[in-house]
MARSE-168057 format. One record per atom (N, C-alpha, C): x, y, z. Coordinates in steps of 0.2 Angstrom, whole numbers, plus 5000, padded with zeros to 4 digits. Example, Ala and Ser with C-alpha at 12.3 -4.5 7.8 and 13.67 -1.06 7.14 Angstrom:
% MARSE-168057
506649725039
506249785039
506649845039
506449895035
506849955036
506450005039
***
This chain:
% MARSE-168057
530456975139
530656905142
531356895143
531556915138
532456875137
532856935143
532856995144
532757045150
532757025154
532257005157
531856975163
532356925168
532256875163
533056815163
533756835164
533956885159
534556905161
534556955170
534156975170
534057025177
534156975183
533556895181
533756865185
534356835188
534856815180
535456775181
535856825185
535656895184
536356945187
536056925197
535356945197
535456945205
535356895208
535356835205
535656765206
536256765209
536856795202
537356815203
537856845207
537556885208
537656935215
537356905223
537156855221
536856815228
537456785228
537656735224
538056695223
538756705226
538856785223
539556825226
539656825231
539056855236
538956885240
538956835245
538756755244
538656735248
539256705249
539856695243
540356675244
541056745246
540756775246
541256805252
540956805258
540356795259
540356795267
540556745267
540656685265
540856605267
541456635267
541756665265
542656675264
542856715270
542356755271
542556815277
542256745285
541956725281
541956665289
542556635290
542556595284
543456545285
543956595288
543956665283
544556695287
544556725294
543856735299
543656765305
543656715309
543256665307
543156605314
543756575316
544056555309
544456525316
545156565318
545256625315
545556675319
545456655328
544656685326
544656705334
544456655339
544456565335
544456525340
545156505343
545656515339
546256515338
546656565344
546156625344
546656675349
546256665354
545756645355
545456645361
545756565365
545756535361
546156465365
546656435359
547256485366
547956445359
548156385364
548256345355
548456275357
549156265360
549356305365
549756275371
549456235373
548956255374
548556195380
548856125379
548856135372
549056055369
549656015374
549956065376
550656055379
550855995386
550056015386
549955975394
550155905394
550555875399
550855785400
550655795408
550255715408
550055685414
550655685420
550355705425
550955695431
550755605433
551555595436
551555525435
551955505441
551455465446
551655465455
552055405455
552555395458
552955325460
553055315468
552955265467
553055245476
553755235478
553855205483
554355205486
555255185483
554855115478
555555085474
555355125468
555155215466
555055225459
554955175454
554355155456
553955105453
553155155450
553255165445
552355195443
551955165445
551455205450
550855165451
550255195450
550455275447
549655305444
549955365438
549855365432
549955415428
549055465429
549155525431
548555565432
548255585426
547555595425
546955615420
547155695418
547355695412
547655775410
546455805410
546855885408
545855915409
545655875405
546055855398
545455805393
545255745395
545355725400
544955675404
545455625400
545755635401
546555555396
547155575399
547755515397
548255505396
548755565393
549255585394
549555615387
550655625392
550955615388
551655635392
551955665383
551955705386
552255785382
553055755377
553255755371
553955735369
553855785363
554655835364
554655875358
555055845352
554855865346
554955835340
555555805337
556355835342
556655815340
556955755344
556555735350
556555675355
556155605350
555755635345
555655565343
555955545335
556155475334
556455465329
556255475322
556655495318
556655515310
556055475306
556055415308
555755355303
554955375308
554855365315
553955385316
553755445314
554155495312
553655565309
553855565303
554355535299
554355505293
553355475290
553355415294
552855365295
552155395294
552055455299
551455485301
551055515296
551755535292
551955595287
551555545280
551855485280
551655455271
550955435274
550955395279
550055375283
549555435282
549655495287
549155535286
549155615281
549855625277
549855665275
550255695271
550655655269
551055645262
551155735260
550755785259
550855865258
550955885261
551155885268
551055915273
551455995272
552155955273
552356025273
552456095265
551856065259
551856095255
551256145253
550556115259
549956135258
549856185264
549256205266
549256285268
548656265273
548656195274
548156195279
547956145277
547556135272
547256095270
547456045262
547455985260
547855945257
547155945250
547255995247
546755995240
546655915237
547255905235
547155825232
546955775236
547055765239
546755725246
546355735247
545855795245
545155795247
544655795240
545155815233
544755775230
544755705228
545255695233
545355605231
544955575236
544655605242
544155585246
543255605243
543355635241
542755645236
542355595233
542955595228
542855535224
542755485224
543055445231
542955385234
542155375236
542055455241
541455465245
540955455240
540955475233
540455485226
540355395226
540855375224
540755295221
540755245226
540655265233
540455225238
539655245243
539655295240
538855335242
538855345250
539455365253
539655375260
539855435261
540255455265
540755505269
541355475274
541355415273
541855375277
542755405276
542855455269
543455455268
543355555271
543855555273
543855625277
544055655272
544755645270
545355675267
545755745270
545555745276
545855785281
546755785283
546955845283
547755865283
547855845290
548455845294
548655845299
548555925304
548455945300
548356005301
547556035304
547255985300
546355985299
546255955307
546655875308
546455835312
546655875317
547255895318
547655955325
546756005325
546856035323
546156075323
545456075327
545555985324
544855945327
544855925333
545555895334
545655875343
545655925347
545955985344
546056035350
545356075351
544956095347
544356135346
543556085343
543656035342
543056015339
542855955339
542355915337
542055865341
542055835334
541955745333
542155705328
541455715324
540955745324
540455735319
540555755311
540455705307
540555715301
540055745298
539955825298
539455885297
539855925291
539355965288
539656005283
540056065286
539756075292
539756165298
540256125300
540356065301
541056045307
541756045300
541556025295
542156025291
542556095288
541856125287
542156215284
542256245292
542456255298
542656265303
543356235305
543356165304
543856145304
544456165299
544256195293
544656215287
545056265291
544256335295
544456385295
544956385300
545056325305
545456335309
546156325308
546256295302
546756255301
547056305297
546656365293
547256405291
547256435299
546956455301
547256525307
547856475309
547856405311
548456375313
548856375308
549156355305
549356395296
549956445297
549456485299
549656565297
550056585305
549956555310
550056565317
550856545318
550656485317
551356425319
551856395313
552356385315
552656355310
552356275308
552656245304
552456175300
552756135307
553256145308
553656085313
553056095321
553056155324
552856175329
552056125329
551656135323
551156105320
551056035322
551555985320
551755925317
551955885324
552455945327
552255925335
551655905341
551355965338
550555985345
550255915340
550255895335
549755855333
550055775335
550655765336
550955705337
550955695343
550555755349
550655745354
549955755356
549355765353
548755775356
548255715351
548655685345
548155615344
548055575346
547355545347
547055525352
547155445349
547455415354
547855345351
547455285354
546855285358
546455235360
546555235371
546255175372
546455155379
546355245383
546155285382
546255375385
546955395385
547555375378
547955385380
548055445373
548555485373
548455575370
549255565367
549355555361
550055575359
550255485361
551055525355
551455445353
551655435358
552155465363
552455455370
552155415375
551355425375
551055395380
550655335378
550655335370
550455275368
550955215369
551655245368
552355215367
552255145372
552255215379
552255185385
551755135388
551255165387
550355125388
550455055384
550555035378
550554965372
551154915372
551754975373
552254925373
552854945377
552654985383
553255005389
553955015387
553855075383
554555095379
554255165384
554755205385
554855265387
555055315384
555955285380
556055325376
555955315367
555855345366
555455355359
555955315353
556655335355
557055305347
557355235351
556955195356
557055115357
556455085353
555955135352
555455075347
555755055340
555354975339
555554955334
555154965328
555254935321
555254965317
554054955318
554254895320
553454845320
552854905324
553454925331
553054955335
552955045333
553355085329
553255125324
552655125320
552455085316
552055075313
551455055316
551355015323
550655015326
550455085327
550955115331
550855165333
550455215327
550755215321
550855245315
549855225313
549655165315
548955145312
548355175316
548755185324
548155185325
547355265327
548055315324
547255395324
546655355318
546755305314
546255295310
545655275313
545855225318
545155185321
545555185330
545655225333
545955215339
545655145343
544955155344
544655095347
544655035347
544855035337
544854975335
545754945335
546055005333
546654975331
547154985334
546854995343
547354985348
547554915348
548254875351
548354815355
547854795359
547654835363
547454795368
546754775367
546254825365
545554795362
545554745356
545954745352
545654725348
546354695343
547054645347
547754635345
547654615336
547154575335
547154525327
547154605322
546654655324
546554715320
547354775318
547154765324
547854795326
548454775323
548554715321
549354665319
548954695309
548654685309
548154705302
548454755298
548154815303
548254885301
549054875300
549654875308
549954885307
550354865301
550154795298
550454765293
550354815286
549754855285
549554895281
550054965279
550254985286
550755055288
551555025284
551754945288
552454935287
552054945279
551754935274
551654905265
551854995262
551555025266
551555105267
552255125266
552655095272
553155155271
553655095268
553755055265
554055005262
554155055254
553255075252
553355105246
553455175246
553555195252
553755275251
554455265252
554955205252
555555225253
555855225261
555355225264
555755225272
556155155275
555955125274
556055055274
556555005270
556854945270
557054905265
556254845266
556254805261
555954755259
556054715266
556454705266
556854655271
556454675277
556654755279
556454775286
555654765285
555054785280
554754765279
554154685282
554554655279
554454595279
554454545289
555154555290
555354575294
554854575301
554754655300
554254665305
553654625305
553454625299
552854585298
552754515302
553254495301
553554435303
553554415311
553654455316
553654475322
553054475324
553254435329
552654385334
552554475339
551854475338
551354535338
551254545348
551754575350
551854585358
551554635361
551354655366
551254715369
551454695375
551654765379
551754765384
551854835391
551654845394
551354915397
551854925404
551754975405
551954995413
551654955417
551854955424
551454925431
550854965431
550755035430
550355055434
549655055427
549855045421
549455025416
548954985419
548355005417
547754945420
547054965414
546554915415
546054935412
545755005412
545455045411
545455115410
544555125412
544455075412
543755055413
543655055421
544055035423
543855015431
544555055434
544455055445
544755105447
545355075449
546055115450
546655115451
546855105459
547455055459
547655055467
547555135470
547755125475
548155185479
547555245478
546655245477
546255265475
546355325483
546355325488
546355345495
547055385493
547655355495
548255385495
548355445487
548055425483
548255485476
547755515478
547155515482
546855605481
547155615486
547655575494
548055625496
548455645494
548855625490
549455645487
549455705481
548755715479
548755775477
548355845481
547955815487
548055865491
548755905494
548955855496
549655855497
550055905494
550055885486
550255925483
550255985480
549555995481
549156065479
549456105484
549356095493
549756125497
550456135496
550856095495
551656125494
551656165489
551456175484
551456205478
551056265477
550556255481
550256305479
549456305471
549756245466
549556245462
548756205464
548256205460
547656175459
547756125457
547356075460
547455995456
547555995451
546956045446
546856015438
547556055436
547956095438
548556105437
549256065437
548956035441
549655965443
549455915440
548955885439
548855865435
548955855425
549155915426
549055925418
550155955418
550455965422
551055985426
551555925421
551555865418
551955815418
552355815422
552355835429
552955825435
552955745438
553555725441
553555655446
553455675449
552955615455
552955645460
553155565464
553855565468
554055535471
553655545480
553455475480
553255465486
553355405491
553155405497
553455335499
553055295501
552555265498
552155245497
552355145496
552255105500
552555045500
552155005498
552054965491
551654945488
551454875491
551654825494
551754795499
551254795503
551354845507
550854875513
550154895510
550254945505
549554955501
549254905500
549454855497
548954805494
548954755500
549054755503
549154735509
548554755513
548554825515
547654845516
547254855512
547354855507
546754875501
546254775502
546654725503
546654665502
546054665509
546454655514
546054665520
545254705520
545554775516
544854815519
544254785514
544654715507
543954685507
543554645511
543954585514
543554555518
542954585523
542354575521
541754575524
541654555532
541954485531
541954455538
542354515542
542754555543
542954595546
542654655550
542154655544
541554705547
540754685549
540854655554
540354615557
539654635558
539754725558
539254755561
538654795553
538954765549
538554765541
537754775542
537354825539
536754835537
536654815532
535954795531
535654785524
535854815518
535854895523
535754965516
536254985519
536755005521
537355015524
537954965528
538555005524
539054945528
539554985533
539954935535
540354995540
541054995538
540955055539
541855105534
542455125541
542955105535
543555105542
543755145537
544555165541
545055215539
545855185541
546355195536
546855165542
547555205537
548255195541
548555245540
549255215544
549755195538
550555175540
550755225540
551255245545
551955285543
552355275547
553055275543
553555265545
553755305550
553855285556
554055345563
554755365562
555155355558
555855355557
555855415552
555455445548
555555495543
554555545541
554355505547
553455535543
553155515537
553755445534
553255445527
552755395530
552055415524
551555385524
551655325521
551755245523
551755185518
551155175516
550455195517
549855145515
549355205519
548755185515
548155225517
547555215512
547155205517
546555175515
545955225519
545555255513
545155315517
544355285517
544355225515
543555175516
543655115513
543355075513
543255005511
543255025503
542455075501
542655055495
542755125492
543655155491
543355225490
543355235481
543055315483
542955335475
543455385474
543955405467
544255475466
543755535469
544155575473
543855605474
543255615480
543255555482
542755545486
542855565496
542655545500
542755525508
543455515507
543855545510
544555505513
544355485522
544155445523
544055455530
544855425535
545455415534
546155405534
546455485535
545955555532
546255615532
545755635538
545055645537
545055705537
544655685547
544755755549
544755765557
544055775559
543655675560
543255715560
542955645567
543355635567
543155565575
543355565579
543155565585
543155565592
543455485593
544255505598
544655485596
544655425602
544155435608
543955425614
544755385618
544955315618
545155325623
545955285620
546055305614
546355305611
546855355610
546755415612
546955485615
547355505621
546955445626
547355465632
548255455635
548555425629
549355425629
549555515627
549155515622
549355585618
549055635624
548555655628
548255675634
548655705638
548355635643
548555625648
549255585651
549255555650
549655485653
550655535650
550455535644
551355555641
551355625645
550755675643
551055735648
551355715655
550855685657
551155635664
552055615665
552055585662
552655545662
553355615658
552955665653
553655735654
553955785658
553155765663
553255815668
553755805674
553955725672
554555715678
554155675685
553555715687
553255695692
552855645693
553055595688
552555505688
552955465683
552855415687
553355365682
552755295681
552955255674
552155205676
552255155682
552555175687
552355145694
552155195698
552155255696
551655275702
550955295702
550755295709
550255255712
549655325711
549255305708
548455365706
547855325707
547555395710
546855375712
546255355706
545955305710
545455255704
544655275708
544455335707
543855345713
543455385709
542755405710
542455435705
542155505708
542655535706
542755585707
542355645703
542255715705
541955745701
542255825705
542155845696
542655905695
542055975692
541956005696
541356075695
540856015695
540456035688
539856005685
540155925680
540655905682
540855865677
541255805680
540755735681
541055685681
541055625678
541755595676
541855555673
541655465676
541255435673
541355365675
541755285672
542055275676
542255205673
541555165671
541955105665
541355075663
540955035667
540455005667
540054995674
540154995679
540455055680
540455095688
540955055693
541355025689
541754995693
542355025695
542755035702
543155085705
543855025708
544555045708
544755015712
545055035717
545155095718
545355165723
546055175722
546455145721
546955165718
547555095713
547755135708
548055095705
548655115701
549055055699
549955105694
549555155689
550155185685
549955205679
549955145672
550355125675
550355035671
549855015672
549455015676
548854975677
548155015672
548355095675
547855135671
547755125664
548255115662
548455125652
548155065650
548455005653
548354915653
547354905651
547254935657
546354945657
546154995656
546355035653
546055095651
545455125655
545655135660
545255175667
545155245666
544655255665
544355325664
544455385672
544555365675
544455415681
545155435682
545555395683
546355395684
546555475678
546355435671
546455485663
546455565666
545755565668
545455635670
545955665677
545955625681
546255645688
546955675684
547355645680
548155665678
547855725674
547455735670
547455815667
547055865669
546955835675
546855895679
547255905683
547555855687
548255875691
548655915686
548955895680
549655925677
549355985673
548555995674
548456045670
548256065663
547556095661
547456085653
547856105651
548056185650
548756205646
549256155643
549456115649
550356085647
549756005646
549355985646
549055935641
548755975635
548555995635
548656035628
549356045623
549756075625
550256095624
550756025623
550555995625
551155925622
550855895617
549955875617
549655855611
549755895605
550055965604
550256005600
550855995598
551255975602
551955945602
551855875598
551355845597
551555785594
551055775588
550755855587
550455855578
549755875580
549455885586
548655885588
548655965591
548255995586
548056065589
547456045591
547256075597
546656095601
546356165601
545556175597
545556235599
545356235604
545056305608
544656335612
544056285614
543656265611
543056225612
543356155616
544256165616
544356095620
544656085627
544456175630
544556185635
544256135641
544256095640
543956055648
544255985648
543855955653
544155895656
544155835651
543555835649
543455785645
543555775637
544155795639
544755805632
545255725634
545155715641
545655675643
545255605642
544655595639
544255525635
544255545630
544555565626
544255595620
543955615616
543655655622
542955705619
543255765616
543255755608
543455825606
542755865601
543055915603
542455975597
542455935592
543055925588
543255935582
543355855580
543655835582
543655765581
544555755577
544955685578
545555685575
545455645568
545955625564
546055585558
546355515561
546455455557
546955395558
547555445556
547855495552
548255515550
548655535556
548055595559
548555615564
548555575568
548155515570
548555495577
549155435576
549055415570
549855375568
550355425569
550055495567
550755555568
551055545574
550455555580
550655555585
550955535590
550655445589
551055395590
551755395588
551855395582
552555405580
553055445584
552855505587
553355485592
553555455598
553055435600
553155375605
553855325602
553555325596
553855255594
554755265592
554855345589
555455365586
555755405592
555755375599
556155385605
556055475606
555255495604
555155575606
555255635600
555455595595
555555645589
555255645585
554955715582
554355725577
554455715571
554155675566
554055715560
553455725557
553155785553
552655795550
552455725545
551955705547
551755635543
551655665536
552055615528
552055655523
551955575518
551655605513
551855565507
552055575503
552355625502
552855655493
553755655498
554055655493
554855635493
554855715493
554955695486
554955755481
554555765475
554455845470
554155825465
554655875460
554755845452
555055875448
554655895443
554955955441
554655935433
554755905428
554555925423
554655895415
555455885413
555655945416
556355965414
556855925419
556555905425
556955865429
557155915435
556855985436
557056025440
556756005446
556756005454
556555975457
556156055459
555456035461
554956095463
554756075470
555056035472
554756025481
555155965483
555555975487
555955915490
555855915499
555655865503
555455845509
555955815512
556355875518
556855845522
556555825528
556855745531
556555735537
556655785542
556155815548
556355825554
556655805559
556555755562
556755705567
556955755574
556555795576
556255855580
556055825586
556855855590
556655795598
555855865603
555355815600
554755865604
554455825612
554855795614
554755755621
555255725622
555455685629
556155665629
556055615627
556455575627
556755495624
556655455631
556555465635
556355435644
555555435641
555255485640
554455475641
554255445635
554755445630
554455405625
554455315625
555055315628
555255235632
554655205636
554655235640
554155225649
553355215645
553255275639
552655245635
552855195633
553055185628
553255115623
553055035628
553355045635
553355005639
552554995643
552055045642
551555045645
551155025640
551255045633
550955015628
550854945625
551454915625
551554865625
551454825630
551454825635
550854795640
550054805639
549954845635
549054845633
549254795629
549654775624
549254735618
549554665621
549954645625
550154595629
549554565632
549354615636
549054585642
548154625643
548354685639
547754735641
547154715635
546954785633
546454785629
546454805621
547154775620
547154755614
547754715612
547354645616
547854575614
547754545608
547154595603
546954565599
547454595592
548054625595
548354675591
549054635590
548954595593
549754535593
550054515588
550654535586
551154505580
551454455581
551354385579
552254345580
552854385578
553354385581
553854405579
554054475577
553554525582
553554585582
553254615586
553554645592
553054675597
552954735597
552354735600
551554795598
551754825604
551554895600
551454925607
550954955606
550254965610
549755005606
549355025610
548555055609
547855085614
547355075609
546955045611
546155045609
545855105611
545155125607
544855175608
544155175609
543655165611
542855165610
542655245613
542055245609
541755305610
540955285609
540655295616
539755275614
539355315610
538855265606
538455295601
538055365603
537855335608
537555405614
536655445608
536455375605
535955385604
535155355604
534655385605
534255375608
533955315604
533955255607
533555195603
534155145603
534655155602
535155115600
535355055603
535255065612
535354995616
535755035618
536054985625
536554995629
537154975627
537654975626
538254945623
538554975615
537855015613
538255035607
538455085606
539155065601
539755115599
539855155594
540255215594
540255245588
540655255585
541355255587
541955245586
542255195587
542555125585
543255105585
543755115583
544355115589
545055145586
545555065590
546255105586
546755055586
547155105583
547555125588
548255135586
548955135589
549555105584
550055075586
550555055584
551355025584
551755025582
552054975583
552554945578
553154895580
553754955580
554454905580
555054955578
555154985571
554754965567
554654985558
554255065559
553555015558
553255065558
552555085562
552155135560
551755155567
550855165561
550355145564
549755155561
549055155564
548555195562
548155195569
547455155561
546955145565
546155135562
545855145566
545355185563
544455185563
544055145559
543655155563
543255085561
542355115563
541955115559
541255165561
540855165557
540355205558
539755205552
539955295551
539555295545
539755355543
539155395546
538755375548
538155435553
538055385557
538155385560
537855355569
537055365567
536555315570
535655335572
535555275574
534955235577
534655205580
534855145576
534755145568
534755075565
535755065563
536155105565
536655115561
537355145563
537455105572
538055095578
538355025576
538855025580
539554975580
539054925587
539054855588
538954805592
539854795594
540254805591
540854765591
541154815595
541654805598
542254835603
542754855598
543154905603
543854905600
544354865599
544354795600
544754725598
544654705590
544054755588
543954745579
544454785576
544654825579
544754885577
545654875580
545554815583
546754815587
546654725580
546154675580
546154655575
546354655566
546054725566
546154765558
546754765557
547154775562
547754825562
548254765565
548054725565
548554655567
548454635558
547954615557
547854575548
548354615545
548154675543
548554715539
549254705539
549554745546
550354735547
550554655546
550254615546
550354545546
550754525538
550254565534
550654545529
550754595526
550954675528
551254725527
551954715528
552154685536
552954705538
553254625534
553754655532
554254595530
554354545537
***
């Protein structure tokens, strides 16, 4: 019997051993290899941060962890906050090897006589560990992982290197990632050694309860904790009594960047920032989630003014007249400066989402008769061979298999080309591009930003029947030169963009590219502004700024619909500032789901806006 017993205690024993080195040879294996398989570089990543025209912030972009974060190396932050973080969360730091022994039997302890696990007792090293690799559950598998990760960090990296990634990747509440970004987001400090001693110290409170003991959720909590950190580093020495005190005493402020907002709901410039980083992707070459995660500026010219200026408009409902029950009607609309190509404003739907429809970008509407300046009428007028007084035929004419009609069949046999632009006469359009030829009508709309493929060999490019369809972007493009006396520029929103280091990675010279002459751009300007005068878009009238512009309709051309219904409204047009086109439409055309309105909704839009866009 007493044999038997001992036989057992050995192979017990031997259990006991065995199972504690496999536990040992895990600690030492796992987190090696989670460690080499994703080094915390990553960590490194700061938010790209867009400014509009007076570099004003008006969006800090979502790093991959779906938050906030601006990158600051250890020696840019001041002595007393790593001081702070050091007596708050980890008093051992740089004497233990990962993990803080006493701290975790003093967390024990507590855990024993309060019948919980509320006290972690977790290193700095532990917590770095956790944000980069692991999820907050308070498990036994999540703590021995955690350890093991924390030696491979340990062993990898130096203590400072360490001390950094971790000050830079704690998650400080509102999705905001490290002290820099919290600095910025709570009390719009930028530079780290302008915070005070008070604002140290919130910062310092809050990896404990992020939710709770940010500012902005929860200020009373917050003023609390803080008040608990200043008692903190008073007795570790960092402090005087006085400073102490002091801070305590200080009326509990916050204060954020412009572009700071609730985190919950969406950000201005919702249209213009995913173009700004298509944009950007393009110049760069980089993938969004990479410029995003970049901490680059990106400088744009984006007029905040103007922005809110149509975002305010594209609420108004009464604008959109043509509303369904289950469907509403979505427009598009698009400023830019003819004078340099930048973009001031861009609205890609009434109501967009990140990442959703830009319909301000993309080439996808029949631009109907809103086109025929960029066509017909400007080829007209380069050719030398017409001027808007002379005199073209108004007769309904037919070309092979293809004839065009005026709207209710009304003819007047002949008329100016001021006349033709003013009423937008469909027969005249077509007669000019095929007298001056598709080629050099083609060939000029190319000159002013519009390529046409192959599928747009025919006549009926001259009402803007296109395969392909344009954007508002490019016909504000194209306008733009009308309006900048013949000279191009690629319609753009980025300046420029820099890095972290302040190196610039893409700088944007204007063109100002004489691509037609300054005569045909005049002689437009002049026929133009006789349409919004007197023509078919008086509804496009500024005080105190004369328009010069072209309406556009395009029929719905569906079965069941009625007579009269539309598919497209357009507007587009300029003052001496600046130049901007809209569409106006359902996103699928069908029997229940056409425009009843005209293009006067559509020279309307584009009056509201600029109204209180130009100074």
């Amino acid at each position: 019997m007493h044999k038997r017993w001992l036989y057992r205690i050995y192979d017990v024993s031997v259990l006991i051993v065995f199972l504690m080195a496999m536990a040992c040879a895990y600690m030492l294996i796992y987190g090696e290899v989670v460690v080499r398989g994703n080094p915390p570089a990553l960590s490194k990543v700061s938010s790209t941060t867009i400014l509009n025209a007076e570099d004003e912030e008006v969006a800090k972009l979502r790093t991959d962890y779906k938050g906030y974060a601006e990158y600051a190396r250890l020696e840019e932050m001041p002595k007393l906050l790593i001081d702070a973080f050091l007596a708050t969360e980890d008093r051992r730091f740089y004497s233990h090897h990962g993990m803080d022994v006493i701290g975790i039997g003093r967390a024990l302890l507590q855990n024993t006589l309060h019948m919980d696990i509320s006290q972690g007792g977790s290193s700095i090293t532990q917590q770095l560990a956790r944000n980069l690799y692991l999820n907050g559950n308070k498990t036994l598998i999540r703590k021995v992982n955690e350890a093991s990760i924390a030696f491979a960090l340990e062993k990898r990296y130096a203590k400072d290197d360490i001390l950094e990634m971790y000050l830079n990747r704690i998650y400080m509440g509102r999705q905001q990632y490290g002290v820099k970004a919290a600095a910025w987001r709570y009390f719009g400090v930028r530079d780290l050694n302008e915070l005070s001693i008070g604002q140290i110290a919130s910062l310092v409170g809050m990896p404990k309860g992020p939710s709770i003991y940010n500012p902005v959720d929860d200020p009373r909590r917050s003023e609390q904790r803080r008040d608990v950190v200043l008692t903190i580093m008073h007795e570790q020495g960092l402090i005087t009594r006085r400073e102490m005190e002091e801070a305590k005493r200080a009326e509990y402020e916050t204060s954020s960047s412009k572009a700071a907002m609730d985190e919950d709901g969406e950000p201005a410039y919702i249209s213009a920032l995913d173009a700004v980083l298509e944009e950007a992707s393009q110049l760069t070459g980089r993938s969004k989630e990479q410029i995003q995660n970049a901490g680059w500026t990106i400088r744009t010219g984006l007029d905040d003014t103007a922005q809110l200026a149509m975002e305010s408009v594209f609420q108004d409902s009464s604008r959109f007249r043509d509303d369904r029950a289950d469907e509403q009607v979505q427009a598009g609309m698009v400023i830019v400066d003819q004078h340099n190509g930048e973009v001031k404003a861009m609205m890609g739907g009434r109501d967009p989402v990140a990442g959703g429809i830009n319909r301000a970008t993309a080439d996808v509407r029949q631009p109907g008769s809103v086109f025929k300046p960029v066509i017909a009428y400007g080829p007209a007028l380069e050719s030398g061979r017409y001027s808007p007084n002379s005199m073209l035929p108004d007769k309904p004419l037919r070309y092979g298999g293809y004839q065009p009609r005026n709207p209710g069949g009304h003819y007047r046999g002949s008329v100016t080309m001021m006349q033709a632009v003013e009423k937008s006469i469909n027969s005249t359009a077509v007669w000019l591009v095929n007298e001056n030829g598709l080629d050099e009508s083609r060939q000029f709309a190319e000159r002013l930003g519009i390529a046409l493929g192959d599928e747009d060999r025919n006549l009926s490019i001259a009402l803007g029947g296109l395969h392909k369809g344009v954007s508002p972007l490019k016909m504000a493009q194209a306008y733009a030169v009308f309006a900048n006396g013949g000279k191009f520029n690629t319609a753009h929103l980025i300046r420029d963009i820099t890095d972290a280091q302040g190196k610039k990675v893409v700088e944007y010279r204007p063109e100002n590219k004489s691509v037609i002459s300054s005569r045909t751009a005049a002689e437009m300007t002049k026929m133009l502004q006789r349409v919004v005068s007197q023509g078919t878009g008086k509804r496009a009238r500024l005080i105190g700024h004369p328009v010069a512009g072209k309406t556009g309709t395009t029929q719905a051309g569906v079965s069941g619909a009625g007579q009269g219904a539309n598919r497209d409204l357009w507007f587009a047009g300029y003052t001496d500032r600046w130049t901007a086109a809209v569409w106006m439409g359902f996103d699928h055309t069908d029997r229940d789901h056409y425009m009843t309105a005209g293009s006067g909704d559509a020279a309307e839009l584009f009056a509201a806006v600029m109204k209180r866009a130009l100074p």
